[in-house]
Wavefront OBJ file of the C-alpha trace (Angstrom):
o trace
v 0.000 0.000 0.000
v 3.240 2.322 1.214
v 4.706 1.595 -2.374
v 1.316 1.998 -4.492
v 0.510 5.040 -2.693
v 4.209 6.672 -3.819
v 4.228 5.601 -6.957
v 1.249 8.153 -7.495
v 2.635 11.136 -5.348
v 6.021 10.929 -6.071
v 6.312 11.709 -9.843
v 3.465 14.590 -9.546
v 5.468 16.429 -6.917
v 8.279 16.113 -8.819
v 6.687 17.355 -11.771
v 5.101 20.317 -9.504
v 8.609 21.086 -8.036
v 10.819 21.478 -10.925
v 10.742 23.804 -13.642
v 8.813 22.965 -16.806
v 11.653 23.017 -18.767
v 13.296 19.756 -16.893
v 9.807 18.087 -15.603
v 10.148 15.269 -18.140
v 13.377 14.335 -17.371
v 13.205 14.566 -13.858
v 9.800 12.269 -14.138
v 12.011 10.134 -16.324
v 14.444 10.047 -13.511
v 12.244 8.310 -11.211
v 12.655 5.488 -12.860
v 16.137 5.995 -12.743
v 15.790 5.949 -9.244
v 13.567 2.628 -9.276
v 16.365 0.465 -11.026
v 19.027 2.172 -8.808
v 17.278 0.442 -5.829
v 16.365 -2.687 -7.358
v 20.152 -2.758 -8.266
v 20.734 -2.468 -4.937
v 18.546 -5.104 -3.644
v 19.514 -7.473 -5.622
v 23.538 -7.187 -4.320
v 22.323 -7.139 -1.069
v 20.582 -10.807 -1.361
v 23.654 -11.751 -3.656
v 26.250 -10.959 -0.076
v 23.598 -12.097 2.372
v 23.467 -15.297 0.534
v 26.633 -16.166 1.835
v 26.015 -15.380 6.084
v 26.779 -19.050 7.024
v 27.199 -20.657 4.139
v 25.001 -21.044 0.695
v 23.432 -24.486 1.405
v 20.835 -25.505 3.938
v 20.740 -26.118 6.948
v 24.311 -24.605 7.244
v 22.813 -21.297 6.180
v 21.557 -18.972 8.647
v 18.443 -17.432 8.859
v 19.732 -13.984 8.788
v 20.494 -14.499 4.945
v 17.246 -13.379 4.748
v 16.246 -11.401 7.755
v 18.557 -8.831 6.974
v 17.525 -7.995 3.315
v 13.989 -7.906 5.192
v 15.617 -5.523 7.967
v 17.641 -3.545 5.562
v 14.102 -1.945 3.811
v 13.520 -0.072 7.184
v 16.554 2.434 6.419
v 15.056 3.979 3.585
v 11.868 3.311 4.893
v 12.480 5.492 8.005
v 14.535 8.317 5.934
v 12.222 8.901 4.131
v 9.489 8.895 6.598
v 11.662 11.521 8.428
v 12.810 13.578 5.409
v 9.420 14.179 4.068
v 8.611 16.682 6.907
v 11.376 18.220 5.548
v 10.394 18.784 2.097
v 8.942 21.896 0.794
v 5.535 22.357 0.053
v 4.448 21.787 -4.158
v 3.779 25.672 -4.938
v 0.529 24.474 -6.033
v -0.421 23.138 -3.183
v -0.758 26.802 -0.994
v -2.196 28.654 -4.107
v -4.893 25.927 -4.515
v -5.798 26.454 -0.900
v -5.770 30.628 -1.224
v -2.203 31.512 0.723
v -0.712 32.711 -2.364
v 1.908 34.596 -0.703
v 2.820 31.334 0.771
v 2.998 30.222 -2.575
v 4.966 32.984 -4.334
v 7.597 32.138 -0.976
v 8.101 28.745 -1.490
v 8.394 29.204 -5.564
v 10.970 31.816 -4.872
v 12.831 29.485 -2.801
v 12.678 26.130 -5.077
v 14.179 28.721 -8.095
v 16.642 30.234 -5.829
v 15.671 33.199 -6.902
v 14.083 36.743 -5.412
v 10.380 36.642 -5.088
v 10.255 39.637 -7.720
v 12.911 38.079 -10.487
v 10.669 37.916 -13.506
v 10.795 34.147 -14.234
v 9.449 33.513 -10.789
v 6.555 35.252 -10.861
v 5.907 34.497 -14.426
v 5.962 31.028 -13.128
v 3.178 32.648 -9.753
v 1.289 34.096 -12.138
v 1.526 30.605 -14.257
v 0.505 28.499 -11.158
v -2.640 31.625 -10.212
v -4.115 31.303 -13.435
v -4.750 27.818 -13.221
v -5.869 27.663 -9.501
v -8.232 30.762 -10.736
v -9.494 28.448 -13.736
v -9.828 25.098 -11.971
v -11.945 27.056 -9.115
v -13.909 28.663 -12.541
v -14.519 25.075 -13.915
v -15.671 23.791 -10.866
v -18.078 25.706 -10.236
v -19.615 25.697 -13.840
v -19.490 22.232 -13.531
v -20.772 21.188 -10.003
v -21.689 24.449 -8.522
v -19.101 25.163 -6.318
v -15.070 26.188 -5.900
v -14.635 24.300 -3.059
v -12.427 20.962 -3.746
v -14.134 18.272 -1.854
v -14.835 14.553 -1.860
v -17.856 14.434 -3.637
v -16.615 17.036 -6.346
v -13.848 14.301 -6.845
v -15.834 11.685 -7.389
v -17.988 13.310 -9.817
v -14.664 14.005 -11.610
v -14.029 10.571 -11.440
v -17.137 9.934 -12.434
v -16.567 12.591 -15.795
v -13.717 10.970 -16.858
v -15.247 7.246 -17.262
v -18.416 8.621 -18.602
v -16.742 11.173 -21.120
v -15.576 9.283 -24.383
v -13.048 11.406 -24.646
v -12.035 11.671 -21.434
v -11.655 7.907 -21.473
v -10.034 7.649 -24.287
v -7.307 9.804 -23.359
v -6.938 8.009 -19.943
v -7.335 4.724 -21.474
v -4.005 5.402 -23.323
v -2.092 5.622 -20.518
v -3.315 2.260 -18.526
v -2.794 0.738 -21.794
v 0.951 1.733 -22.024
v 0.879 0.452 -18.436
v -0.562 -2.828 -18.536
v 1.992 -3.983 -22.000
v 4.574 -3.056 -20.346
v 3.715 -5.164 -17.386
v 2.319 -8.209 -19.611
v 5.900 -7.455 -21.728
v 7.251 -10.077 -19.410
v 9.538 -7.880 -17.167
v 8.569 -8.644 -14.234
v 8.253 -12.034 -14.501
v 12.248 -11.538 -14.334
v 12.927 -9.338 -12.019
v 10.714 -11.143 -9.605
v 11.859 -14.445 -10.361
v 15.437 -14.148 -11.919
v 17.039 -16.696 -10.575
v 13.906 -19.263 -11.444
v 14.504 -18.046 -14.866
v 17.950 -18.510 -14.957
v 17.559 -21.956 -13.508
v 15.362 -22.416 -16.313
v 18.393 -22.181 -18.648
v 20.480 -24.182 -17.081
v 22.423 -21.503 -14.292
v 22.771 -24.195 -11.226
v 23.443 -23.077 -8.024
v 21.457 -20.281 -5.681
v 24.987 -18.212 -5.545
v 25.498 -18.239 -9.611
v 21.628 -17.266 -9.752
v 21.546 -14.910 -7.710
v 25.033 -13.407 -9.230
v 23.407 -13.291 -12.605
v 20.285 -11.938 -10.880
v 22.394 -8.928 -10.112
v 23.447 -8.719 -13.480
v 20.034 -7.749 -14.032
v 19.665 -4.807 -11.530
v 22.871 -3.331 -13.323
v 21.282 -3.647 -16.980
v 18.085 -1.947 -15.789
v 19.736 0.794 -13.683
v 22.649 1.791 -16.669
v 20.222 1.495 -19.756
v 17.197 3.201 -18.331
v 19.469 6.463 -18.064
v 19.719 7.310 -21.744
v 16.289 6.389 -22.449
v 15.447 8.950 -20.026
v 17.713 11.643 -22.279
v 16.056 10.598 -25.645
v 12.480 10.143 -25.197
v 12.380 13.880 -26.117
v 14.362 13.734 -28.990
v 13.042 10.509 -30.559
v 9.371 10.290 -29.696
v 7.083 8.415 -27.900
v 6.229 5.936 -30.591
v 9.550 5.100 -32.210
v 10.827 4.039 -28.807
v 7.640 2.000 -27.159
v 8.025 0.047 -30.697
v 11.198 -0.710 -30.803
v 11.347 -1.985 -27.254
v 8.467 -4.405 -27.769
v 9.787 -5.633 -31.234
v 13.212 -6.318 -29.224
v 11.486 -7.749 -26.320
v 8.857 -10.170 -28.544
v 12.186 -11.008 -29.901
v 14.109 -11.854 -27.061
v 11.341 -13.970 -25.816
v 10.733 -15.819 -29.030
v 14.368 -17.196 -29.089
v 14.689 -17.914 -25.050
v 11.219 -20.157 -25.661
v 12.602 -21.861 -28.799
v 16.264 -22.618 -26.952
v 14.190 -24.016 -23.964
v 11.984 -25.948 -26.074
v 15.030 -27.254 -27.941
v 17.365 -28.488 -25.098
v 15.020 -27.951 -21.947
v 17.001 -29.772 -19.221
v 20.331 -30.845 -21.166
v 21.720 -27.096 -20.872
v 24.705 -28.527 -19.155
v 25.628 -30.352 -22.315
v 24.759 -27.688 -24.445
v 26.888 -24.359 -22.856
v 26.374 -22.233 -26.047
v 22.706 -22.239 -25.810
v 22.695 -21.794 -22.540
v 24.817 -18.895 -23.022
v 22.593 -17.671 -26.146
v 19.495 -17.740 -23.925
v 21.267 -16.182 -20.926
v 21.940 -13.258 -23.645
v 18.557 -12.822 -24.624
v 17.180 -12.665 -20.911
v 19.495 -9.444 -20.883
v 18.332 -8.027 -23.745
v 15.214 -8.256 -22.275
v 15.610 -6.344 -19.704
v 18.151 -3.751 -21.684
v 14.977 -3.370 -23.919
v 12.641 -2.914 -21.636
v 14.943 -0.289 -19.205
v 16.136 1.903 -22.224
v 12.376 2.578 -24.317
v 10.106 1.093 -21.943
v 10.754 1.702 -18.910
v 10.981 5.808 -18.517
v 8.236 6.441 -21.303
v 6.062 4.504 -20.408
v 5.166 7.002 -17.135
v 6.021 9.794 -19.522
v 2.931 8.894 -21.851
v 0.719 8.400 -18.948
v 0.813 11.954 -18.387
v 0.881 13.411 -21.488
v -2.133 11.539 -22.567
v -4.489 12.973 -20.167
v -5.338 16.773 -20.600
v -3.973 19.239 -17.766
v -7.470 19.239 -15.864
v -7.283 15.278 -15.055
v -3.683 15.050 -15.658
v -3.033 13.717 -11.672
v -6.496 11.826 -11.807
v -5.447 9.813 -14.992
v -1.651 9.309 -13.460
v -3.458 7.681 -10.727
v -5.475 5.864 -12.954
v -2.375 4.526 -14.816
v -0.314 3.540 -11.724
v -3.353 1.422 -10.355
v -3.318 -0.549 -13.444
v 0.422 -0.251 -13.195
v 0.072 -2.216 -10.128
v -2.582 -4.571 -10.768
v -1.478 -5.872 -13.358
v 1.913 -6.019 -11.722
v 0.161 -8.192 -9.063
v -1.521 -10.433 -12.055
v 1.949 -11.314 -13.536
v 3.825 -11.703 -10.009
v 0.935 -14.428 -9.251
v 0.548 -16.208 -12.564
v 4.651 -16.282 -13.657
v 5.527 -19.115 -11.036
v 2.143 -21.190 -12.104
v 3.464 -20.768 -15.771
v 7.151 -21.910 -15.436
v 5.926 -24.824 -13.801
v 3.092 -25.710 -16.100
v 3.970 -24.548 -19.482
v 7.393 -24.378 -19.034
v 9.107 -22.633 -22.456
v 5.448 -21.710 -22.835
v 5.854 -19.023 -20.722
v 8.060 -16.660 -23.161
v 5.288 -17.246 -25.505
v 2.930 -15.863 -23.845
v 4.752 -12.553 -23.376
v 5.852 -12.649 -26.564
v 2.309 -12.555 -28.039
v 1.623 -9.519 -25.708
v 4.927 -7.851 -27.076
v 3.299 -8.444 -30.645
v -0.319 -6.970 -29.289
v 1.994 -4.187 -27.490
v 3.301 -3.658 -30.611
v 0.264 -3.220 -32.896
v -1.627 -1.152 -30.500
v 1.185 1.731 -30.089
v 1.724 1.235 -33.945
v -2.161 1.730 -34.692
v -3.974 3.489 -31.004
v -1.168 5.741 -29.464
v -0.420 9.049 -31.026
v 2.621 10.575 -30.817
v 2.552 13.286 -28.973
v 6.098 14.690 -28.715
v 6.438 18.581 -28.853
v 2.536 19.304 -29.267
v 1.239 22.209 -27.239
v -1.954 21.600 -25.628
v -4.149 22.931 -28.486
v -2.342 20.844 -30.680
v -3.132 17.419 -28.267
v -6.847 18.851 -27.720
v -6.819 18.640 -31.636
v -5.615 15.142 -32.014
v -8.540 14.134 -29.579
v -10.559 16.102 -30.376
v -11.348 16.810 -27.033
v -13.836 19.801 -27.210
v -13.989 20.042 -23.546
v -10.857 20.879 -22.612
v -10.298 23.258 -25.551
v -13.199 24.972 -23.625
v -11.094 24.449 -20.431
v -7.891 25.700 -21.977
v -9.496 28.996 -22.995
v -10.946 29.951 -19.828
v -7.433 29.217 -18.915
v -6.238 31.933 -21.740
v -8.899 34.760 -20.712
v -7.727 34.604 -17.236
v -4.466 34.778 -17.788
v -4.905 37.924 -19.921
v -6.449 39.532 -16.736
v -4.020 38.620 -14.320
v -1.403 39.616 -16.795
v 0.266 36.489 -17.942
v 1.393 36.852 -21.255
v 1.842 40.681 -21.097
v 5.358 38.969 -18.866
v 5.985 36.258 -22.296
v 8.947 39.044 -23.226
v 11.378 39.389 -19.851
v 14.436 40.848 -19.464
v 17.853 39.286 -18.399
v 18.107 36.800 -21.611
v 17.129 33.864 -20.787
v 14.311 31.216 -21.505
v 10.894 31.876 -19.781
v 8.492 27.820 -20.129
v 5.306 28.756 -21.401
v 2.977 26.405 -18.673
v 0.457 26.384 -21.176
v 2.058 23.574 -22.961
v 1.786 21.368 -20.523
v 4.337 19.685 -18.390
v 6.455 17.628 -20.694
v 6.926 19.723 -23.654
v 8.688 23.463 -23.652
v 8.029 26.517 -25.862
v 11.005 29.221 -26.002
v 10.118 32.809 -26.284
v 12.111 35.470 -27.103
v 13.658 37.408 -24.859
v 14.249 41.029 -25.045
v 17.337 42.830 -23.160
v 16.514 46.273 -21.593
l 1 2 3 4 5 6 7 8 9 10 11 12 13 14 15 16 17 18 19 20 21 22 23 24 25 26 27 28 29 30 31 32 33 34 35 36 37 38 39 40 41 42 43 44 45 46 47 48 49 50 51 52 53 54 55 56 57 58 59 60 61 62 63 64 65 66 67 68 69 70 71 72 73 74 75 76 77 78 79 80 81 82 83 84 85 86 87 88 89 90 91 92 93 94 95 96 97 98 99 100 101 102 103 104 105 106 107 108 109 110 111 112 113 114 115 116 117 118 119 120 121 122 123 124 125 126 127 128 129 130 131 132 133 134 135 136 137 138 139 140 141 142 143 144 145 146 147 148 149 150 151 152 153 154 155 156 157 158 159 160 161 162 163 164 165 166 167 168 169 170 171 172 173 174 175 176 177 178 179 180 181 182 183 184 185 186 187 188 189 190 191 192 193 194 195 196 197 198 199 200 201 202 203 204 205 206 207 208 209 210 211 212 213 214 215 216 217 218 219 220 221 222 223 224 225 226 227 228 229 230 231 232 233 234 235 236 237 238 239 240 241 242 243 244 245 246 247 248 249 250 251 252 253 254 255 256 257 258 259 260 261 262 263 264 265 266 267 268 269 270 271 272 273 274 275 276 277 278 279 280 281 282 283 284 285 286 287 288 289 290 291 292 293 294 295 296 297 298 299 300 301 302 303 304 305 306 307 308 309 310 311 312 313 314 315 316 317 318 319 320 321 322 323 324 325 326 327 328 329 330 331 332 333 334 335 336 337 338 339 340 341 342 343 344 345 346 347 348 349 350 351 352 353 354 355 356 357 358 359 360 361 362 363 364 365 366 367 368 369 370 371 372 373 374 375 376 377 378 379 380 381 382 383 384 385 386 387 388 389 390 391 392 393 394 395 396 397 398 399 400 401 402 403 404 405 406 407 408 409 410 411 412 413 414 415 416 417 418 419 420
């Protein structure tokens, strides 16, 4: 519950703490952070294996009490540091103590509460408390944010085609990338590389680390090109490489199931493919996957349908953790199939459903969905910020780069800046 309640908080107050012009990358970055921990773990089993000895009953128990101890220290740091944390700047505007707001903005840009790009960011974060409280009550009659206005939000979003649609994208990317098969090894690597012929709970666990390494190292430049590739292009490749990968680990399993010892190269060969696996998945996959969850839904629902997407994030997470171990000891090299025919139904859908969506502006997304509704939304956004003086601030002195908010959080729009 502790980790499926951060997976939703964490990347939206990292999006709402860092400037627009980085909020993709650092979003990317959580998954950065993800594999760095697994990583971790998985070197910490690999040297507790060996606390008195790596065969039962010579072992001791604390081989595994203190992996289980060892997830209180971040546990309890974090519990601790989060008091210390700043506040989102939304968070006090939403709630009226703008000044508040304005304060802690200042602070988080290191800059003087009157430099221009922080309170063209204030004015930014105003206009869109000023239009949500606008929208809500046109909508359900009233400003105030409560838990029956959410549910009718809720309730908006699976009862809006639209709304759906756009929401529906991002589960989708969510639950192929959990039926790609990854977590079948991460959870069970050393099953898998049993599987293959590996022998020995030391050498499976040492190639089980191998793992945490691949997804930690390749997940960083995926993180630095989603921007610069696209969406699309890299979701595609990664489930082509994947459906690959599992295609040739079924047919060497199928071929020399338990005679791996005699056969070292195709043990080797499948030991490969595992990798590139999980190389596949960490470099496309992995970083924009969360990346399209957000920049499906439109700015109005954008935390409601990131929420959306981690639940099915984690259900279906929970589906393949339960059903892997029943299929490796069923269906054997049947397994891989399996994912690999949700790698080819991955593939089709992003090829034929998902629209790329790299660089548009939020008119230009509203146009792709045609999503009439928040067009409506994103000009009673514009008319307010014309009163409150928004884009009379688009040219700033200093030379610099000012983000134009408007375009939502994972895209940036340059203006030109003017030198007094």
């Amino acid at each position: 519950m502790g980790v499926g309640g951060l997976s939703v908080v964490v990347p939206m107050f990292n999006a709402e703490l860092a400037p627009t012009s980085i909020r993709g990358t650092l979003v990317g970055l959580q998954q950065v952070a993800i594999c760095f921990g697994i990583m971790i773990s998985y070197w910490i089993g690999y040297g507790t294996n060996y606390v008195g000895g790596t065969t039962y009953p010579q072992q001791s128990s604390a081989a595994w009490r203190i992996p289980l101890a060892i997830q209180l220290i971040p546990a309890i740091v974090l519990c601790i540091g989060s008091w210390l944390l700043p506040y989102s700047p939304r968070w006090p505007m939403l709630v009226g103590k703008e000044e508040e707001s304005l304060v802690v903005l200042a602070r988080l840009r290191n800059q003087d509460t009157s430099s221009p790009e922080v309170q063209y960011e204030y004015r930014s974060l105003k206009v869109e408390a000023y239009a949500d409280r606008e929208t809500s009550r046109l909508r359900y009659g009233t400003e105030d944010k409560n838990w029956h206005t959410e549910l009718l939000e809720y309730k908006r979003i699976f009862t809006t085609k639209v709304l759906l649609h756009r929401v529906g994208l991002g589960a989708g990317v969510q639950a192929f990338g959990q039926w790609s098969g990854i977590n079948a090894i991460i959870y069970y690597a050393p099953t898998v590389f049993a599987q293959v012929g590996l022998s020995g709970g030391s050498i499976g666990l040492l190639a089980t680390g191998v793992v945490g390494i691949l997804m930690f190292v390749f997940t960083i430049p995926g993180t630095l090109l989603v921007d610069k590739v696209g969406r699309k292009p890299m979701l595609a490749w990664s489930l082509v490489n994947m459906g690959v990968a599992h295609a040739v680990v079924a047919a060497l399993i199928a071929t020399y199931g338990s005679n791996f010892a005699e056969h070292k190269n195709a043990g080797d060969a499948a030991i490969f493919f595992i990798y590139w696996m999980v190389v596949n998945y960490a470099m496309p996959y992995g970083p924009v996957g969360w990346i399209v969850t957000a920049d499906s839904s439109s700015l109005d629902i954008r935390a409601k349908g990131v929420a959306i997407g981690s639940a099915v994030n984690w259900i279906m997470n929970f589906a393949v953790a339960q059903v892997t171990p029943v299929m490796l000891a069923s269906i054997g090299y049947r397994t891989w199939i399996v994912f690999m025919c949700f790698c080819v139904l991955g593939l089709i859908w992003v090829y034929f459903v998902l629209p790329e969506l790299k660089g548009l502006s939020l008119e230009e997304i509203d146009a792709v969905f045609a999503d009439e509704a928040s067009a409506e939304d994103r000009l009673r956004r514009e008319r307010i910020a014309d009163e409150l003086g928004l884009h009379d601030m688009v040219n700033v002195a200093a030379g610099g780069v000012i983000v134009d908010d408007r375009r939502g959080s994972f895209s940036k729009q340059e203006v030109e800046m003017v030198e007094n």
